[in-house]
MDTraj code that builds the backbone (N, CA, C; nanometers):
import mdtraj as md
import numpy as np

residues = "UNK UNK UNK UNK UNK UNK UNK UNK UNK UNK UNK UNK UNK UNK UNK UNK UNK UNK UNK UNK UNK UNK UNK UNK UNK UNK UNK UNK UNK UNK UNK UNK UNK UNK UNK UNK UNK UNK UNK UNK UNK UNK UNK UNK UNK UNK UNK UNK UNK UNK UNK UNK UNK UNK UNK UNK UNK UNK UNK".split()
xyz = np.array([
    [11.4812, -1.0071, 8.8331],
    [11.4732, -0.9011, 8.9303],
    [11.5062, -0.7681, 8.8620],
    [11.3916, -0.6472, 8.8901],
    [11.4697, -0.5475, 8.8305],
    [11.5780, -0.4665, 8.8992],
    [11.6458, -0.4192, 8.8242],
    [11.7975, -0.3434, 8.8397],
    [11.8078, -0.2404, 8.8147],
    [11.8102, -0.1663, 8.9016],
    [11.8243, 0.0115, 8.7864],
    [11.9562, 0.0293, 8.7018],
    [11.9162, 0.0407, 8.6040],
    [12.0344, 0.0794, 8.4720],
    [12.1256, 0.1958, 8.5238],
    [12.1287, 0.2996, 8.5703],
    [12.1723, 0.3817, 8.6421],
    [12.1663, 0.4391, 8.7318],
    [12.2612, 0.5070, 8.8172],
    [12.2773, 0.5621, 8.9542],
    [12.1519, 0.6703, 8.9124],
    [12.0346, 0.6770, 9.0162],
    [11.9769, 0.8189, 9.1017],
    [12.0728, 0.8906, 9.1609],
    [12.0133, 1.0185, 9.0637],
    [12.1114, 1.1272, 9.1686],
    [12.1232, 1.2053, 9.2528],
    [12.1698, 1.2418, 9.3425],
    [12.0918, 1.2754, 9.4702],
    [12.0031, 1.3724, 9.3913],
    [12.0046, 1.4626, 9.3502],
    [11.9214, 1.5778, 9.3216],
    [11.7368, 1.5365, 9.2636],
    [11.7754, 1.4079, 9.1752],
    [11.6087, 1.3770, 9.1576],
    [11.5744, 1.2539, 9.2765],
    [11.6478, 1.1968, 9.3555],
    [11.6288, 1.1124, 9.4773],
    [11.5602, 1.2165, 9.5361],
    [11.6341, 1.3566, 9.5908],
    [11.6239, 1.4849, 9.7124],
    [11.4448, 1.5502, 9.6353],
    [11.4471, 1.5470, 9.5052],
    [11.3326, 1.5620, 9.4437],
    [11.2205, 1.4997, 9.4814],
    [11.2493, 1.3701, 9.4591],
    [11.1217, 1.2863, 9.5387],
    [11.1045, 1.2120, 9.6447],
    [11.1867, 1.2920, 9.7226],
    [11.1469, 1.3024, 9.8557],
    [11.1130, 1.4560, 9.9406],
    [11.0954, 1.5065, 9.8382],
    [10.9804, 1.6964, 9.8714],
    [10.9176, 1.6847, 9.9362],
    [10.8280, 1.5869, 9.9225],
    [10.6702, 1.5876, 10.0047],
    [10.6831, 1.5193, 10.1067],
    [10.7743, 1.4338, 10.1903],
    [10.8019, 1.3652, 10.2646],
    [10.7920, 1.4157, 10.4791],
    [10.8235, 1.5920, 10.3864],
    [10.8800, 1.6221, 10.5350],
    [10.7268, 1.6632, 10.6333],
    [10.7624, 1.6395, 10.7105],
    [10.6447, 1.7012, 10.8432],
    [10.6113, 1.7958, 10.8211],
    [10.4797, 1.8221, 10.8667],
    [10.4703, 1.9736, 10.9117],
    [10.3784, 2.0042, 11.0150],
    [10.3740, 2.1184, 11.1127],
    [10.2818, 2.1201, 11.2423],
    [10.1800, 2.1340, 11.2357],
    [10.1178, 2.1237, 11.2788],
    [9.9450, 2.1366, 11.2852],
    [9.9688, 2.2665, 11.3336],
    [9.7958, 2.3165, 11.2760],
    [9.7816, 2.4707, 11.2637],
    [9.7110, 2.5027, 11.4515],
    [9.7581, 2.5489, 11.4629],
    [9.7168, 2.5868, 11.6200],
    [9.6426, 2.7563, 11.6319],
    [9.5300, 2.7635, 11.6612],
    [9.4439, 2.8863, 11.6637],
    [9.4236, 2.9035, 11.8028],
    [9.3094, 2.9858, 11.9056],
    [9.3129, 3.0160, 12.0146],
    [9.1856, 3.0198, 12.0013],
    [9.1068, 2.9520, 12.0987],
    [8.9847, 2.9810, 12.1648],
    [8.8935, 3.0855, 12.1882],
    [8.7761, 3.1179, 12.0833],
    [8.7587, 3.2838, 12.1301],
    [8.6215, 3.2692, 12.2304],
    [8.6666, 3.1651, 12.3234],
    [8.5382, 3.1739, 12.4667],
    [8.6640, 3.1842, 12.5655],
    [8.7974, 3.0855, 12.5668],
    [8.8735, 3.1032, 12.6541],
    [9.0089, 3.0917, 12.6620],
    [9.0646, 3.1766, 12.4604],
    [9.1611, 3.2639, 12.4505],
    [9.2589, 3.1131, 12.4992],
    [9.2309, 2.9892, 12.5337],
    [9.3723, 2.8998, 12.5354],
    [9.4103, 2.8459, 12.3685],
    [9.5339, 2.8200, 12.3819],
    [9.5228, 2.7761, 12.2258],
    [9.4843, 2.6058, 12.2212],
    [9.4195, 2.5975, 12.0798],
    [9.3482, 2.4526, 12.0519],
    [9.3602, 2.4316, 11.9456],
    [9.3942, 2.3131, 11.8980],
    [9.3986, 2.2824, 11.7456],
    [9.3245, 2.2793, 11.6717],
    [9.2914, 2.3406, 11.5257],
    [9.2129, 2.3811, 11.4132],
    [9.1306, 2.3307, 11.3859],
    [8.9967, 2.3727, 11.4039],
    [8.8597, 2.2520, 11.3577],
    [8.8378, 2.1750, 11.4350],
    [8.8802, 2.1869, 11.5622],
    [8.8736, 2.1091, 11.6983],
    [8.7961, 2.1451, 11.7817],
    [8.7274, 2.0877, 11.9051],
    [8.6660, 2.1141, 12.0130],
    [8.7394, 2.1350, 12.1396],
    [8.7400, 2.2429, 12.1755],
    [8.8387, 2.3067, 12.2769],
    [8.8518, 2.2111, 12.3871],
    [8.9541, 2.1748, 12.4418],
    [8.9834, 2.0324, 12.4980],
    [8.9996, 2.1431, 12.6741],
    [9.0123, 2.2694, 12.6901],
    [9.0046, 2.3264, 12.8162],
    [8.8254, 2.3761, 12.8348],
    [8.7426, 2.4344, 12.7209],
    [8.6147, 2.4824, 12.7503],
    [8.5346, 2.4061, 12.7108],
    [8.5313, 2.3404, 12.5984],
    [8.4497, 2.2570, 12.5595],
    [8.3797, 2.3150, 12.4509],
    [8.3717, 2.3821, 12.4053],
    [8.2928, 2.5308, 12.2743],
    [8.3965, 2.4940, 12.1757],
    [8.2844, 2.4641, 12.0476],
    [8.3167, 2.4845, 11.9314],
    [8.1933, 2.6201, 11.8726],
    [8.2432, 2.6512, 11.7602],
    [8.1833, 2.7420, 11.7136],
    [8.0545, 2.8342, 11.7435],
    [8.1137, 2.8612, 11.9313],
    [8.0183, 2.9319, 12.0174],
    [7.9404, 2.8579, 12.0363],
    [7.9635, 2.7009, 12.0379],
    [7.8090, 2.6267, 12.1085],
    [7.9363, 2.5417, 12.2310],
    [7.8416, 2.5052, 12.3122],
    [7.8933, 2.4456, 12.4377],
    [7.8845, 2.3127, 12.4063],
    [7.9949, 2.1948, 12.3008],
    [7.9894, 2.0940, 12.2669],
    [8.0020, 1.9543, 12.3560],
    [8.0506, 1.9377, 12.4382],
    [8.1298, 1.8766, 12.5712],
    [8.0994, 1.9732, 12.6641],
    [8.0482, 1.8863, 12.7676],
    [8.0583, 1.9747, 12.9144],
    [8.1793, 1.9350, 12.9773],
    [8.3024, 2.0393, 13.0035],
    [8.3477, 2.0189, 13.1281],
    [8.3833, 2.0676, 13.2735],
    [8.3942, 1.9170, 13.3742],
    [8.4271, 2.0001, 13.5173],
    [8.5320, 2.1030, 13.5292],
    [8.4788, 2.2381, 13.5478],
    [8.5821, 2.3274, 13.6141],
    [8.5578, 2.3839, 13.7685],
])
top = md.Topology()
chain = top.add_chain()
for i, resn in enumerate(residues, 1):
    res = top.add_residue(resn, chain, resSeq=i)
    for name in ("N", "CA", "C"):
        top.add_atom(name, md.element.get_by_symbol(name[0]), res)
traj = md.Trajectory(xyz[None], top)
């Protein structure tokens, strides 16, 4: 079984775990109806992506 020969220290442990943490999704705003919608997405209140009417929905 392997064994590590020596203690990790926090500092290169805290090292490689850098990339670990979360981060939010980029949130932009709708320019047919100004609600905000997530990036590269199809507006989940109008239905318009890149000024085309992708999804129809009931309003």
């Amino acid at each position: 079984m392997a064994v590590p020969k020596k203690k990790t220290s926090k500092s290169k442990r805290d090292m490689r775990r850098s990339h670990d943490s979360l981060i939010a999704p980029g949130i932009s705003t709708c320019p047919e109806c100004k609600e905000p919608k997530p990036a590269h997405r199809v507006c989940p209140s109008c239905g318009f992506y890149k000024g085309k009417e992708v999804v129809s929905t009931d309003k």
